[in-house]
Backbone as a printed PyTorch tensor [residue, N CA C, xyz], in Angstrom:
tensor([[[ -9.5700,  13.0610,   1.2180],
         [ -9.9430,  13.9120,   0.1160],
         [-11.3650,  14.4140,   0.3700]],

        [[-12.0440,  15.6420,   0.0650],
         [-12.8450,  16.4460,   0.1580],
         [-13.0810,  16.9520,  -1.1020]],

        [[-14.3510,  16.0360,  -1.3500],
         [-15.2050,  16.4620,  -2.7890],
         [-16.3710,  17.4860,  -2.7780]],

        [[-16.5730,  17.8650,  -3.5900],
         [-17.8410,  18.9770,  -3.1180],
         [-18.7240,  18.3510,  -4.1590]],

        [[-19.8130,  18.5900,  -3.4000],
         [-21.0500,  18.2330,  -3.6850],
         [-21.1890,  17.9560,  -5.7490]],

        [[-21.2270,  16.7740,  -6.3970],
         [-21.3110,  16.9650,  -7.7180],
         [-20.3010,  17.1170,  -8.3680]],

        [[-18.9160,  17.0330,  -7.9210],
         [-17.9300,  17.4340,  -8.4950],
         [-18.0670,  19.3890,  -9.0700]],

        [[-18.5880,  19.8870,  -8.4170],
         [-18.9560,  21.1630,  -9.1340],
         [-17.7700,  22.3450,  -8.3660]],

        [[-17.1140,  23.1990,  -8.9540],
         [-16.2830,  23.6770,  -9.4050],
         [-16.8560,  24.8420,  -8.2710]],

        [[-16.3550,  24.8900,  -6.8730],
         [-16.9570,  25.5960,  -6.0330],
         [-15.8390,  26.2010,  -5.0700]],

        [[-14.4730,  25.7870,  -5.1790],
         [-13.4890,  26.1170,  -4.2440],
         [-12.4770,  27.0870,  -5.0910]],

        [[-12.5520,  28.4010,  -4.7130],
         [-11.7960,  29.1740,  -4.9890],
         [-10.6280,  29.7550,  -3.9810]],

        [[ -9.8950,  30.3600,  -4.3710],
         [ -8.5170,  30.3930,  -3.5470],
         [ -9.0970,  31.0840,  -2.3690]],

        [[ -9.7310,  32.0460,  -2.0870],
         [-10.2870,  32.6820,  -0.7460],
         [-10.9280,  31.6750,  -0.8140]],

        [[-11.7530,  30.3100,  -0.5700],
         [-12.6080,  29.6880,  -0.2580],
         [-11.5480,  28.6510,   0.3830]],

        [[-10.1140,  28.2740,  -0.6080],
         [ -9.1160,  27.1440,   0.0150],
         [ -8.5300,  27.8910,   1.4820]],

        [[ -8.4950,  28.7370,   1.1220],
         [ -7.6350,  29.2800,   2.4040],
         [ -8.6170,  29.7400,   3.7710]],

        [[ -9.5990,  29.7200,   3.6780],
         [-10.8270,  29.7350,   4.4080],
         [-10.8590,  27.9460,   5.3970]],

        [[-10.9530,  27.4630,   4.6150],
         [-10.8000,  25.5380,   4.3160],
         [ -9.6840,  25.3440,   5.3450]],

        [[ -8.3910,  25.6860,   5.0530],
         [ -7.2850,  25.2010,   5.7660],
         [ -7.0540,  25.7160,   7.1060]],

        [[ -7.3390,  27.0200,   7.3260],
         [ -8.0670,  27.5760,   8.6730],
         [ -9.0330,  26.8270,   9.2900]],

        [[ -9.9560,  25.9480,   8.7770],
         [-10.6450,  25.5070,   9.6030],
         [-10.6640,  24.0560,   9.4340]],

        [[ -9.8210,  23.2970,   9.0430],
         [ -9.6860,  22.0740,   8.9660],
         [ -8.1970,  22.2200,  10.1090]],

        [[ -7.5260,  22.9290,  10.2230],
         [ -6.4060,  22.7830,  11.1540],
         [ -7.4600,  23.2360,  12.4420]],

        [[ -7.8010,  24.4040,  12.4680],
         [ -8.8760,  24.0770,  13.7020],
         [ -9.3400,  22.7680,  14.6290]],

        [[-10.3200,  22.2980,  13.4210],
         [-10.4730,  20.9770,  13.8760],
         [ -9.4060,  19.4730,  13.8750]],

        [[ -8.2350,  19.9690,  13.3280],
         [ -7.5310,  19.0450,  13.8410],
         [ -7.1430,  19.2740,  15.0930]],

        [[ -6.4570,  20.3140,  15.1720],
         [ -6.2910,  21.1010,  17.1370],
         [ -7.3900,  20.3770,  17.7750]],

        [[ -8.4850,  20.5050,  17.8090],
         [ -9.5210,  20.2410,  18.4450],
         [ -9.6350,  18.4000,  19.0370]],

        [[ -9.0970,  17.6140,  17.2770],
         [ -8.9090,  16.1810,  17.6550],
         [ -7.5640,  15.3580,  18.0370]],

        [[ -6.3220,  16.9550,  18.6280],
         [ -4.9250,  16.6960,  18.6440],
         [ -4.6390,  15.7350,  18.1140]],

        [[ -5.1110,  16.5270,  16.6010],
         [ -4.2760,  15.8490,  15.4380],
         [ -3.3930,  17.1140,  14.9140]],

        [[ -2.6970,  17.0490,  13.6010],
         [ -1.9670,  18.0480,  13.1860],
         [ -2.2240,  17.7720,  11.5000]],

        [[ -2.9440,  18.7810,  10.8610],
         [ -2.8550,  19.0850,   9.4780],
         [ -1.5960,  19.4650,   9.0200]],

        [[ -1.4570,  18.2520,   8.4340],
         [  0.3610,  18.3910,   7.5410],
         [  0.6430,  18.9850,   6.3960]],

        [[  0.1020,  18.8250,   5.3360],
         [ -0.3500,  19.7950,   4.3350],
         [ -1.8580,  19.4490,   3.7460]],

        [[ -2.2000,  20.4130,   2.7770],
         [ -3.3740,  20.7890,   2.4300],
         [ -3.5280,  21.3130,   1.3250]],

        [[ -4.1930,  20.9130,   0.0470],
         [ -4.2040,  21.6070,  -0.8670],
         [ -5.2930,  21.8400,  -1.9970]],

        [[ -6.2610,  22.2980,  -3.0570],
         [ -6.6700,  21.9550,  -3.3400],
         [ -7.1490,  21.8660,  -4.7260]],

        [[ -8.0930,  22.1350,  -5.2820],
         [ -8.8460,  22.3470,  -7.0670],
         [-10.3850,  23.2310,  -6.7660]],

        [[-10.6930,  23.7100,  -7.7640],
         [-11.9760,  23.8880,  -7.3350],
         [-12.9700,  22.9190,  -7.2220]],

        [[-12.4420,  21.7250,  -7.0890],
         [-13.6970,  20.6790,  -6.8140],
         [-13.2810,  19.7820,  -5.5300]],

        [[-12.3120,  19.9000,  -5.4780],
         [-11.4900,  18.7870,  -4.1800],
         [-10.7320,  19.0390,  -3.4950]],

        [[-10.5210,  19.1130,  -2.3470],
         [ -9.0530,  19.2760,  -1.6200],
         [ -8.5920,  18.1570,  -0.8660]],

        [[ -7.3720,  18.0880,  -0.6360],
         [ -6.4660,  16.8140,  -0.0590],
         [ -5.9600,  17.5390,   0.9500]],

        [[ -6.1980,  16.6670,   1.9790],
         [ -5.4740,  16.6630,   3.5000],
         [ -4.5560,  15.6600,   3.4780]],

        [[ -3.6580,  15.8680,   4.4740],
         [ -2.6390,  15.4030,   5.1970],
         [ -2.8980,  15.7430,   6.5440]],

        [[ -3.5670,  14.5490,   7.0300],
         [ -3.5220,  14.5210,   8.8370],
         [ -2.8600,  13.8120,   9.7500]],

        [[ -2.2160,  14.2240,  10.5470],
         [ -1.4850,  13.1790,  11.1110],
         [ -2.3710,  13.3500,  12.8100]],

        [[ -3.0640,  11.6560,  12.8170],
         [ -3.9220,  12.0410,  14.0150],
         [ -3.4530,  10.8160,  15.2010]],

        [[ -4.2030,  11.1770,  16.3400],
         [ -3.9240,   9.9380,  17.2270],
         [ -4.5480,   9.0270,  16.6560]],

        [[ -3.7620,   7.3030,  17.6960],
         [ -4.6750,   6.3050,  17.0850],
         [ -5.7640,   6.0690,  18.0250]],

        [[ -5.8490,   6.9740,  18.8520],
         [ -7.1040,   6.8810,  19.5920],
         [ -8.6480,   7.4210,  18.4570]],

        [[ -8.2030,   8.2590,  17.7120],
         [ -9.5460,   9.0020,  17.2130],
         [ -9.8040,   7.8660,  15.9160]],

        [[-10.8770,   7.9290,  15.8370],
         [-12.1570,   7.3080,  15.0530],
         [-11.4040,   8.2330,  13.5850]],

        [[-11.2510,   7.6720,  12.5030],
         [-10.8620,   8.1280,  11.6040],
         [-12.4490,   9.1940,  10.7610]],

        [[-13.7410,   7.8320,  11.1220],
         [-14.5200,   8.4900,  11.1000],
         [-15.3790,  10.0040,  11.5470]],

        [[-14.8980,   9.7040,  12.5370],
         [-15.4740,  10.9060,  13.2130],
         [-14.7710,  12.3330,  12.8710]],

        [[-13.1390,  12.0200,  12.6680],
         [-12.2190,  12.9360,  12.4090],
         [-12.8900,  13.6900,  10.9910]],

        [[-13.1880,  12.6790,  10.3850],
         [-13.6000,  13.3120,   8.3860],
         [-15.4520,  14.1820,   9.0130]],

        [[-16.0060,  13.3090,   9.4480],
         [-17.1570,  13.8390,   9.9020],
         [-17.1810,  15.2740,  10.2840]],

        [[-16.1940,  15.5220,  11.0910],
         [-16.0530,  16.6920,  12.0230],
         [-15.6340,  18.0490,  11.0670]],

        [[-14.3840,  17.5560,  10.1700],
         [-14.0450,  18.3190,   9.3280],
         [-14.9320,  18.6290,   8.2310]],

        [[-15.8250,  17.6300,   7.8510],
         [-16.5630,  18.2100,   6.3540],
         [-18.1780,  19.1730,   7.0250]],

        [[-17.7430,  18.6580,   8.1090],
         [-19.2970,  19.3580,   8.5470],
         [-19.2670,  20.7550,   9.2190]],

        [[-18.3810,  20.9690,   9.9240],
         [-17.5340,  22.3280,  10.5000],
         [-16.7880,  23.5500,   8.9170]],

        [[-16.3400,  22.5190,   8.2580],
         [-16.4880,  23.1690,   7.1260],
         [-17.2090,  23.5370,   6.4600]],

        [[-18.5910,  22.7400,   6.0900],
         [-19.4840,  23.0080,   5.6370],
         [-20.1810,  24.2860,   6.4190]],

        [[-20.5510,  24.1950,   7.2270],
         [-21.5190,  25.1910,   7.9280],
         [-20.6770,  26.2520,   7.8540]],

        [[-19.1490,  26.7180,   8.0390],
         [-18.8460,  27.8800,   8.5500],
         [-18.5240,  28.4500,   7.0160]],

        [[-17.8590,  27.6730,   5.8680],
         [-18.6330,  28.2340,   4.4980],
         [-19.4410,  28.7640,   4.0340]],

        [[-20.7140,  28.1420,   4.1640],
         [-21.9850,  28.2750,   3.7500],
         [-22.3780,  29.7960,   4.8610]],

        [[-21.8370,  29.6320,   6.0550],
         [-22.3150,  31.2000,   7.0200],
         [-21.7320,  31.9290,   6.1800]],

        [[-20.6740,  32.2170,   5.5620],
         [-19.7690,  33.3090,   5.2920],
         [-20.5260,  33.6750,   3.7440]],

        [[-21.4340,  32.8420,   3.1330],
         [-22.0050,  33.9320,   1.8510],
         [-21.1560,  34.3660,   1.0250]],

        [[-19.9860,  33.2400,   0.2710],
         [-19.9660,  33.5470,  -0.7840],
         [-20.2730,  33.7520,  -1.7210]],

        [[-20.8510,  35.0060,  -2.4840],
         [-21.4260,  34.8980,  -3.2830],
         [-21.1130,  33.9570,  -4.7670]],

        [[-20.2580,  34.0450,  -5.0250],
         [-19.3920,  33.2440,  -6.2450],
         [-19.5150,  31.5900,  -5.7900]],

        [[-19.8830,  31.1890,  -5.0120],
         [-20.4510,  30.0880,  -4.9760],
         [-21.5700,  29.3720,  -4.6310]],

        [[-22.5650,  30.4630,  -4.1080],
         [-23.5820,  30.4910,  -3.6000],
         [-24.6300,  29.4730,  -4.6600]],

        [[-24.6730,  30.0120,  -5.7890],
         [-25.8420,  29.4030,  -6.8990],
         [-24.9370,  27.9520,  -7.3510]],

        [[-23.6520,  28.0280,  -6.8790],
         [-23.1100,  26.6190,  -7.2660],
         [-23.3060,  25.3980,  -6.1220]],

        [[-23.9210,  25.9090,  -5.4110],
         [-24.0510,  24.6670,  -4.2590],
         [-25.2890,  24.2360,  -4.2410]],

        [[-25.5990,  22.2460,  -4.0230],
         [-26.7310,  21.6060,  -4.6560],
         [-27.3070,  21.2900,  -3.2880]],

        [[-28.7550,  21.7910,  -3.3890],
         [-29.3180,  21.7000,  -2.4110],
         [-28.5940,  22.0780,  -1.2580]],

        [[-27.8150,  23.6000,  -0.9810],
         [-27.3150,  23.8780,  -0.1020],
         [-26.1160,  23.2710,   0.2080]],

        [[-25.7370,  21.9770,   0.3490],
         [-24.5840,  21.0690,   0.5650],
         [-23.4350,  21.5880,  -0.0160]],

        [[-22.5050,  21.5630,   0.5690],
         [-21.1460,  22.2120,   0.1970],
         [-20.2450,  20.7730,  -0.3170]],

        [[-20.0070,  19.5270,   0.6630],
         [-19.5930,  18.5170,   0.1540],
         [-20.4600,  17.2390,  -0.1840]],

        [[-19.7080,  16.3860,  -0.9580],
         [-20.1750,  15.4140,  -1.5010],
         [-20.1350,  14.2580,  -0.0180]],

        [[-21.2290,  13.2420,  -0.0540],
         [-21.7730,  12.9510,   1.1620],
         [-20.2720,  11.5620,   2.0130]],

        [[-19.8220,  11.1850,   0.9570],
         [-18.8760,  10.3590,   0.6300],
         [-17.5440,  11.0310,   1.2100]],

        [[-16.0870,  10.1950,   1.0590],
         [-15.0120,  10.7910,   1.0460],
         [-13.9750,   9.8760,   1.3930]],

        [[-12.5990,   9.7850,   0.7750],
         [-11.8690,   9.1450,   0.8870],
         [-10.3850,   9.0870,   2.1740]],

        [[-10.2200,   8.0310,   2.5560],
         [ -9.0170,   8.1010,   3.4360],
         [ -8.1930,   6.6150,   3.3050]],

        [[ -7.1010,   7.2900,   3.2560],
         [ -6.1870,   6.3200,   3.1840],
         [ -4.9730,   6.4490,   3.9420]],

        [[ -4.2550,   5.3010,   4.5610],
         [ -3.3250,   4.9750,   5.5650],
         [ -1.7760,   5.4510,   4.4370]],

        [[ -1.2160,   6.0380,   4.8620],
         [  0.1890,   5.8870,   4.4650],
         [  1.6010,   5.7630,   4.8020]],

        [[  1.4530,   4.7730,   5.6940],
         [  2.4040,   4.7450,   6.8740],
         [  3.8580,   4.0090,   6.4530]],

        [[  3.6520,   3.3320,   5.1170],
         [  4.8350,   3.1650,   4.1630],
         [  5.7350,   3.7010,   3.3860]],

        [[  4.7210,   5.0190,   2.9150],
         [  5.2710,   5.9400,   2.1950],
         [  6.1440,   6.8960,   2.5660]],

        [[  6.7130,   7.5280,   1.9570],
         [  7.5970,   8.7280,   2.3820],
         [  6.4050,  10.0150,   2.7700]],

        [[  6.5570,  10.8200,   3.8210],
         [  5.9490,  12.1650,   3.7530],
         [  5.9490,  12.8030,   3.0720]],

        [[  7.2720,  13.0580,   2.8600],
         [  7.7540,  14.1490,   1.5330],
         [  7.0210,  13.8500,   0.5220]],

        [[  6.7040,  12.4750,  -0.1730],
         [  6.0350,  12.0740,  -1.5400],
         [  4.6440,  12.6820,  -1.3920]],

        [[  4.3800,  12.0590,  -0.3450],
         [  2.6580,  12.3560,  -0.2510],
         [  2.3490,  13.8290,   0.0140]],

        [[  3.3230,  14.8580,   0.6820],
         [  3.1850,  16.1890,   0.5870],
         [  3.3760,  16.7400,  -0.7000]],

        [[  4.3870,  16.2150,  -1.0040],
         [  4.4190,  16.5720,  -2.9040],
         [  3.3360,  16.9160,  -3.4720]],

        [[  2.9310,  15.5840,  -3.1780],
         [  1.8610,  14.9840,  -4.1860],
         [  0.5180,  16.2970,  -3.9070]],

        [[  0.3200,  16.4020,  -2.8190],
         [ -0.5810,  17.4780,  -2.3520],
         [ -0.6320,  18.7360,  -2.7090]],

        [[  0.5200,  19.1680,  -2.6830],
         [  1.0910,  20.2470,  -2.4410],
         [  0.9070,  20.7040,  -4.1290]],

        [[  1.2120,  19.6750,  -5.5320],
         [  1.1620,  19.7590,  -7.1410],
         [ -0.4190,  20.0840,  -7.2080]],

        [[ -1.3720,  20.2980,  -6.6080],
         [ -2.6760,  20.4970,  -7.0600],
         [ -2.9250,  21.5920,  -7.4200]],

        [[ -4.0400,  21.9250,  -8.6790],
         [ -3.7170,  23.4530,  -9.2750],
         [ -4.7240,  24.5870,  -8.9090]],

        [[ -4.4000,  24.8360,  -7.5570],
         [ -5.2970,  25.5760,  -6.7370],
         [ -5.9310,  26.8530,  -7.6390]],

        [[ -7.3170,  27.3060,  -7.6800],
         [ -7.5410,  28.3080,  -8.8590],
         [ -7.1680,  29.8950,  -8.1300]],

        [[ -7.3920,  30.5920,  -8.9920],
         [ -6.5850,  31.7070,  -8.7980],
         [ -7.6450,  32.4210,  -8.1330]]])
């Protein structure tokens, strides 16, 4: 999961779809594969399916920071005065294993988020 900075209300639908372009990027990059993706204006949820060679760390690292910068280049204005101290995400971020679950559930589950218009 991918929080933005403050919980503040900064991801708009050209901003999600900006996001998923470049979070599949960098999964290519860690031959991993972004499974689905979805988000809110404050959070978005991945679905990665990566090797077990890669550092789970490094994988989230890579993505919030590649995201961050190529956001922040592009000058949205509509979110520009909403970002704290420049920072696009919150410094934190969650991951969790789901190797029990069904795909389908957890894509569901992703997939129900109420992306803004």
């Amino acid at each position: 999961m991918f929080v933005t900075k403050c919980r503040r209300g900064v991801f708009t639908k050209e901003v999600l779809n900006e996001l998923r372009e470049i979070f599949s990027a960098v999964c290519t990059d860690f031959e991993a594969g972004l499974v689905a993706f979805e988000g809110e204006d404050d959070h978005a949820h991945l679905l990665v399916n990566y090797p077990p060679e890669v550092a789970v760390s490094a994988l989230v690292n890579s993505l919030k920071g590649v995201s961050s910068r190529m956001i922040r280049k592009k000058n949205y204005l509509e979110i520009e005065n909403k970002l704290w101290g420049g920072a696009l995400g919150s410094p934190s971020y969650f991951a969790g294993s789901c190797s029990g679950a069904p795909i389908s559930i957890i894509r569901q589950y992703i997939e129900q988020q109420r992306t803004p218009e």
